[in-house]
Every structure is written in C-alpha cells, then in structure tokens.
OpenMM code with the backbone's topology and positions (N, CA, C; nanometers):
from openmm import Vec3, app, unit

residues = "UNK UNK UNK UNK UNK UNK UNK UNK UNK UNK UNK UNK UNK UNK UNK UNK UNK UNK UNK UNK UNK UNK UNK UNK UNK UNK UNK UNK UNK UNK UNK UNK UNK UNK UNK UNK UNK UNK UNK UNK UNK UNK UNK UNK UNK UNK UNK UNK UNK UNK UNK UNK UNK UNK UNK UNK UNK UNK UNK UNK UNK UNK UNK UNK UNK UNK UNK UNK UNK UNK UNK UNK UNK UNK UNK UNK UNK UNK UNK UNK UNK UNK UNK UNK UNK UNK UNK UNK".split()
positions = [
    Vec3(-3.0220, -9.4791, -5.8220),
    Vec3(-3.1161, -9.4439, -5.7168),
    Vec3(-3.1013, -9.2942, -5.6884),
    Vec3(-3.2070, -9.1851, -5.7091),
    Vec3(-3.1821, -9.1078, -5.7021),
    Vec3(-3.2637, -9.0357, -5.5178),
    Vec3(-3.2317, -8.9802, -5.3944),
    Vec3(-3.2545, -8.9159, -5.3193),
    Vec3(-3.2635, -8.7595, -5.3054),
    Vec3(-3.3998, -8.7459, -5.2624),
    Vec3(-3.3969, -8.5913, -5.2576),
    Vec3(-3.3643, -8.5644, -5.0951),
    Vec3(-3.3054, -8.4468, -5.1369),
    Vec3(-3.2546, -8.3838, -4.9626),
    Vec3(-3.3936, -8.3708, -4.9102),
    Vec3(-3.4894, -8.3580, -4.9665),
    Vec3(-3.6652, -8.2894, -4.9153),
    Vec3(-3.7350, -8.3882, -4.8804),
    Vec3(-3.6484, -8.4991, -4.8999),
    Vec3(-3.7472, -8.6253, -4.8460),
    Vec3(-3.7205, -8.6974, -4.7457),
    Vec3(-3.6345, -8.6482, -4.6614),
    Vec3(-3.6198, -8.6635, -4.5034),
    Vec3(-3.6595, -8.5633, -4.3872),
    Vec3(-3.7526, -8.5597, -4.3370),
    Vec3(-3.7820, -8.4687, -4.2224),
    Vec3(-3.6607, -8.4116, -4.1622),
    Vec3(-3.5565, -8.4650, -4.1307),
    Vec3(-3.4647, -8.4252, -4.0169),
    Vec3(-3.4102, -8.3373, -4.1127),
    Vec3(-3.3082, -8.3342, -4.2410),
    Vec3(-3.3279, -8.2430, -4.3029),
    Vec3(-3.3525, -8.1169, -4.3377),
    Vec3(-3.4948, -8.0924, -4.3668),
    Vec3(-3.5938, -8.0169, -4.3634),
    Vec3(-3.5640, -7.9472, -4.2496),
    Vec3(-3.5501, -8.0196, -4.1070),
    Vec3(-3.5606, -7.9172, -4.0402),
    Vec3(-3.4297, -7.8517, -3.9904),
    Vec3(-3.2566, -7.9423, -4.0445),
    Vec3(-3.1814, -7.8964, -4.0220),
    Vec3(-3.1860, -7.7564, -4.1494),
    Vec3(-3.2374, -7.7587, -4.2547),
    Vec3(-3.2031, -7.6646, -4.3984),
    Vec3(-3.2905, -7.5204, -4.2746),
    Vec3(-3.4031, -7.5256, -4.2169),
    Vec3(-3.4726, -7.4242, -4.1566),
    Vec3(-3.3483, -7.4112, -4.0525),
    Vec3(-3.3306, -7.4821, -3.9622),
    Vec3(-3.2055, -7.4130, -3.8536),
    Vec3(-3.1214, -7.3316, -3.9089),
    Vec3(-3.0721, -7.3832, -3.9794),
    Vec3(-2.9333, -7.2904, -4.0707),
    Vec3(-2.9715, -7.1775, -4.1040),
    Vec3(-3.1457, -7.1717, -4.1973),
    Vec3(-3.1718, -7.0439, -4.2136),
    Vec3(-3.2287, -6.9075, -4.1252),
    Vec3(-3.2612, -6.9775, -4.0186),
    Vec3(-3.2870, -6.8978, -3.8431),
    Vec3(-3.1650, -6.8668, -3.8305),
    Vec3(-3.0704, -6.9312, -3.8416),
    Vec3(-2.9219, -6.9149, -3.7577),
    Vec3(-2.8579, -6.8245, -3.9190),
    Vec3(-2.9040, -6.7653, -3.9690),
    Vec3(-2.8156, -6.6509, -4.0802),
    Vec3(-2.9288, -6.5710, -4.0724),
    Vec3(-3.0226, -6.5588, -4.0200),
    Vec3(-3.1496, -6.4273, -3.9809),
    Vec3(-3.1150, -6.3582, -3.8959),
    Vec3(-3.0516, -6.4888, -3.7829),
    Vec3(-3.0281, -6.4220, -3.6714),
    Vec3(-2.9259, -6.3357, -3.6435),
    Vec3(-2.7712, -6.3763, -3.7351),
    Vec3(-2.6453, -6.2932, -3.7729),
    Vec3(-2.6673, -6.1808, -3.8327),
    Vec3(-2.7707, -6.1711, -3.9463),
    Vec3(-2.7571, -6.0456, -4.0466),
    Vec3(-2.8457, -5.9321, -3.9527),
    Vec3(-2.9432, -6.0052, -3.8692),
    Vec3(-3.0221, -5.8686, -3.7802),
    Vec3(-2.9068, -5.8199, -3.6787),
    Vec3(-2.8132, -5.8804, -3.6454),
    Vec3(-2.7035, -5.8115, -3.5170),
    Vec3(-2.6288, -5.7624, -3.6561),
    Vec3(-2.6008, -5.7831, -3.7251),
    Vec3(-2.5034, -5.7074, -3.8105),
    Vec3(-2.5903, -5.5601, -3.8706),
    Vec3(-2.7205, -5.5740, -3.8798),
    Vec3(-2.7479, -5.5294, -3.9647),
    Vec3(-2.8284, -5.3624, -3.8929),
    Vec3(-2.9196, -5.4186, -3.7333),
    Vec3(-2.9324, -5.3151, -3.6625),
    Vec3(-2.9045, -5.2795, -3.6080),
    Vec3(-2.9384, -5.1390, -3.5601),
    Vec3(-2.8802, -5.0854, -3.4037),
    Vec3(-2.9169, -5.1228, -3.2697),
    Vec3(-2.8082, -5.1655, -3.2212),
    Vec3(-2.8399, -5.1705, -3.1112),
    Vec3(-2.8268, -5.0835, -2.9793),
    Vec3(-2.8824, -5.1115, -2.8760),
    Vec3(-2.8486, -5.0113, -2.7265),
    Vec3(-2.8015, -5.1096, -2.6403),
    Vec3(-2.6928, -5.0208, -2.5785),
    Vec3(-2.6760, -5.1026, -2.4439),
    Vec3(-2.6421, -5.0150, -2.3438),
    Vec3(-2.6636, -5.0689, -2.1905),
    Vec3(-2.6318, -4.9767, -2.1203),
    Vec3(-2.5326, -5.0411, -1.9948),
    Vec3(-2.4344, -4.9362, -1.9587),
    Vec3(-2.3306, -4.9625, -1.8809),
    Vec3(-2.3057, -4.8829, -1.7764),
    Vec3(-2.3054, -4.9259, -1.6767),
    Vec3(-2.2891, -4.8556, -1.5490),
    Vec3(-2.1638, -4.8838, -1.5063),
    Vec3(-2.0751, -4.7531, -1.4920),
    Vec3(-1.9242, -4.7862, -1.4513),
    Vec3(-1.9421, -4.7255, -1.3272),
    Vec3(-1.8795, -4.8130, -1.2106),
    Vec3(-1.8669, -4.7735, -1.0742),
    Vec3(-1.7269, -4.8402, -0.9939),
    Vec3(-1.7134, -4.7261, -0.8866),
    Vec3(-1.5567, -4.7869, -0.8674),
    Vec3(-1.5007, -4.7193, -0.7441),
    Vec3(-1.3484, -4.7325, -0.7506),
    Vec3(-1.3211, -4.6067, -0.5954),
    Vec3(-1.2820, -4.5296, -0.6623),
    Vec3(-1.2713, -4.3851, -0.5555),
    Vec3(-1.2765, -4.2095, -0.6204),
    Vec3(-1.1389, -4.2460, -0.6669),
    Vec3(-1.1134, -4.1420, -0.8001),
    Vec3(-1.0317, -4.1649, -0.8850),
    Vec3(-0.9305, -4.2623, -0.9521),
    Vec3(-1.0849, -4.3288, -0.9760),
    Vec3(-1.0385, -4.4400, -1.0248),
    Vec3(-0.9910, -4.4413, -1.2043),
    Vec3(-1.0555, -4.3494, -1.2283),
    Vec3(-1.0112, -4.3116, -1.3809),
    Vec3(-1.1849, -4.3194, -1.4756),
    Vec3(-1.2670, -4.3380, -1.3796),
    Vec3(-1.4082, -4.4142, -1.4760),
    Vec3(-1.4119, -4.2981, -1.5475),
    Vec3(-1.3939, -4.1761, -1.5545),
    Vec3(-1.4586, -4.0415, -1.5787),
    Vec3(-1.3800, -4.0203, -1.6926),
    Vec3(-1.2585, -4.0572, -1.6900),
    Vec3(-1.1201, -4.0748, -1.7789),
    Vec3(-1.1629, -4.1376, -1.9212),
    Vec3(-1.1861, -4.2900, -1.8618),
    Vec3(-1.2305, -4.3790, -1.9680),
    Vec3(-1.3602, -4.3378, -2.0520),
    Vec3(-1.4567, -4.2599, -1.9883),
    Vec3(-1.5798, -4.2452, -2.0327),
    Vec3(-1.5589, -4.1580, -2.1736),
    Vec3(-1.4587, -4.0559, -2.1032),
    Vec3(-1.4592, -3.9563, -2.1757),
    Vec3(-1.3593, -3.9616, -2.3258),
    Vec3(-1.2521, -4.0597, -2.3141),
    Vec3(-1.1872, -4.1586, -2.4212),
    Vec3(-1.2847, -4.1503, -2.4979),
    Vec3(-1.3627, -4.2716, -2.4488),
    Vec3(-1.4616, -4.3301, -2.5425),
    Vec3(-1.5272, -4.2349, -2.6280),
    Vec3(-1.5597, -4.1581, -2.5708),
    Vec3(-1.6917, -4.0740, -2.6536),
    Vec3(-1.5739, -3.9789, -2.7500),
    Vec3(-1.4774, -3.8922, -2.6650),
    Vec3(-1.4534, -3.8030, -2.7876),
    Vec3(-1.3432, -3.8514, -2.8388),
    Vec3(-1.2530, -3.9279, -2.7917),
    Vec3(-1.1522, -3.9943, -2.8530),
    Vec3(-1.0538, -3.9189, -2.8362),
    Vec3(-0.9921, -3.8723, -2.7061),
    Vec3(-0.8911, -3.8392, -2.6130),
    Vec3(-0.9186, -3.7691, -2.4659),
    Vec3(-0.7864, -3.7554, -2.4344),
    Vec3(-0.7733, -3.7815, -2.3108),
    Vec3(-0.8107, -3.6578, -2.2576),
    Vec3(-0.8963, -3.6036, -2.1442),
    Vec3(-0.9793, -3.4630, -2.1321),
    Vec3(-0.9207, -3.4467, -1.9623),
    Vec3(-0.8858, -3.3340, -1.8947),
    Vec3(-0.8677, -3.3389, -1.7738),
    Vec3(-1.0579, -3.3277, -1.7100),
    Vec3(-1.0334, -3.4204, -1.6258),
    Vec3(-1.1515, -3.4048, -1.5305),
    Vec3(-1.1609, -3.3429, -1.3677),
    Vec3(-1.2792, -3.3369, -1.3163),
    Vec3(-1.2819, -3.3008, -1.1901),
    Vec3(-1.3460, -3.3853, -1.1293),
    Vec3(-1.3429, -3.3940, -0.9840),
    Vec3(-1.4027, -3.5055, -0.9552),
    Vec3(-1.5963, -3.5060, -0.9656),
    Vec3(-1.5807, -3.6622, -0.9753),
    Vec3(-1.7472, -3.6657, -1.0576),
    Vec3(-1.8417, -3.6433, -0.9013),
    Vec3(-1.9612, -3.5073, -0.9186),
    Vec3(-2.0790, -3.5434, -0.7810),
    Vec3(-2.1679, -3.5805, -0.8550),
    Vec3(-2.2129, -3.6873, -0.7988),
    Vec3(-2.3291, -3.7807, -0.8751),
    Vec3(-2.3041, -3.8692, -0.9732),
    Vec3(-2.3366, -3.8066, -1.0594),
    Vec3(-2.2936, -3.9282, -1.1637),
    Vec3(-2.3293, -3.8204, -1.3727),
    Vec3(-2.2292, -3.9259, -1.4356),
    Vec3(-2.2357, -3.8145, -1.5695),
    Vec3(-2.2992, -3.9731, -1.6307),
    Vec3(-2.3906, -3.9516, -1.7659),
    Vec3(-2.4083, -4.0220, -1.8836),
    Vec3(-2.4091, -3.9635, -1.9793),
    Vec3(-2.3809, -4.0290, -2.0669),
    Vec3(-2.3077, -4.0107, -2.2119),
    Vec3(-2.3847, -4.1214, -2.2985),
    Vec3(-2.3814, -4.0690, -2.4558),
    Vec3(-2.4033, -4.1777, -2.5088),
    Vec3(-2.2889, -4.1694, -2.6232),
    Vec3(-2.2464, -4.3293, -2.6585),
    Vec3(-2.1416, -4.3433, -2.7196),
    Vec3(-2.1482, -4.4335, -2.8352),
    Vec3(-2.1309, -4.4106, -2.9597),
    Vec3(-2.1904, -4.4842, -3.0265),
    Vec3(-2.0390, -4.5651, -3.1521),
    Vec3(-2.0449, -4.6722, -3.1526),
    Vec3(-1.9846, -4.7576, -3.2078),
    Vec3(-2.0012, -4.8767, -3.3454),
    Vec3(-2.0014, -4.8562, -3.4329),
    Vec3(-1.9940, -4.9188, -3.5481),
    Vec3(-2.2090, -4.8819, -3.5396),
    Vec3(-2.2727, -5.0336, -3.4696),
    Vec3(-2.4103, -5.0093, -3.4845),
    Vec3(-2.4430, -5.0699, -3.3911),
    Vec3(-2.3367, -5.0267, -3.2521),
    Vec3(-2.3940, -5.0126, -3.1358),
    Vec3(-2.3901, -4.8574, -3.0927),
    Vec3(-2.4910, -4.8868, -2.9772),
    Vec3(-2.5144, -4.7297, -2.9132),
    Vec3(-2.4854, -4.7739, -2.7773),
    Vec3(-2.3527, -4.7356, -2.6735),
    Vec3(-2.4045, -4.7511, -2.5511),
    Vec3(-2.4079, -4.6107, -2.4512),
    Vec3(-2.5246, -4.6514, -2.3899),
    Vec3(-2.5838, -4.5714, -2.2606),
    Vec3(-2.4558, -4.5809, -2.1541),
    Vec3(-2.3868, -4.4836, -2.1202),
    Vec3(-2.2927, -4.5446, -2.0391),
    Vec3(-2.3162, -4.4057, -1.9074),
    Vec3(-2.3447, -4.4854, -1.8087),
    Vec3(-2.3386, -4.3987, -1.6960),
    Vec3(-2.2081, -4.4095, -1.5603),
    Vec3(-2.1548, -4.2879, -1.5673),
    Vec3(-2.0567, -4.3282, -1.4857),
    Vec3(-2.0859, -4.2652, -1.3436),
    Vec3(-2.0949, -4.3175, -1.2453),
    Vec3(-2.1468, -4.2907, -1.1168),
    Vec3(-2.0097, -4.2814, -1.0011),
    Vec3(-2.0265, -4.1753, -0.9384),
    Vec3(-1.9327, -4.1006, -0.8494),
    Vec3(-1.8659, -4.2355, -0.7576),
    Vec3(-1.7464, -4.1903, -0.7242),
    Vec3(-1.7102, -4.2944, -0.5752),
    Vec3(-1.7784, -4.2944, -0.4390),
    Vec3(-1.6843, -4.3318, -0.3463),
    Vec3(-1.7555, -4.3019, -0.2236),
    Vec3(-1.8206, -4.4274, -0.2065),
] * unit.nanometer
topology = app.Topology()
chain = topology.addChain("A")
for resn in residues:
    res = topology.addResidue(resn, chain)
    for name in ("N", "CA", "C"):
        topology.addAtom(name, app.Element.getBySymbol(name[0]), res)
C-alpha cells in the first residue's frame, strides 16, 4: 500500500507552516533591522556611560547630560536608535 504525504490536507498544510516558519527566520537573519530605545533614569545614573560603551566601545568621561543625546548603534544587522534622556 503505497501513501502519499500530498494526499492528506492536514499535511499539506503542516509542509506550508514549516515553510512560513523558515521565511520567517531567514528575513530576521537576513535584514536590517531598527529599533529604538529610550534610556531614562536618576542623575548619574551611568545611562550616558552605557550609551557611550555601546557605540564606541569604551569607556569615555562624560558631563552631565541637558536634555537628552541620541546615537545610533549598530550591531550584527540590527540598528538601534538609542536615546538617552537627562535625569531630574
């Protein structure tokens, strides 16, 4: 008795799930993305510290932040928007 996998509906529509669900992996692997992050906190808290890690990849003396600084920081084939906003 021979059965084809194509001759059951449920099947069919599990073989399409699987292939949505590896479309959907290779587009996050595959584009860029944006994101955006708003760091907020109490005055010297270090946000200005961390921001600045991130982007140049050490440790920078800062002053204290008026208003607010953004940066963009970009990671493998993410991009994030990162805004760091003053205390107070």
């Amino acid at each position: 008795v021979f059965f084809c996998a194509w001759s059951y509906p449920h099947r069919i529509t599990a073989v399409l799930a699987m292939g949505l669900v590896f479309t959907k992996i290779w587009e996050r692997l595959a584009t860029k993305q944006e994101m955006r992050i708003l760091m907020v906190g109490l005055d010297a808290a270090g946000k200005t510290t961390i921001l600045y890690k991130f982007k140049l990849g050490e440790v920078v003396t800062t002053t204290p932040t008026v208003g607010f600084n953004v940066e963009t920081v970009e990671y493998r084939n993410l991009s994030f928007n990162v805004w760091d906003v003053g205390g107070q």
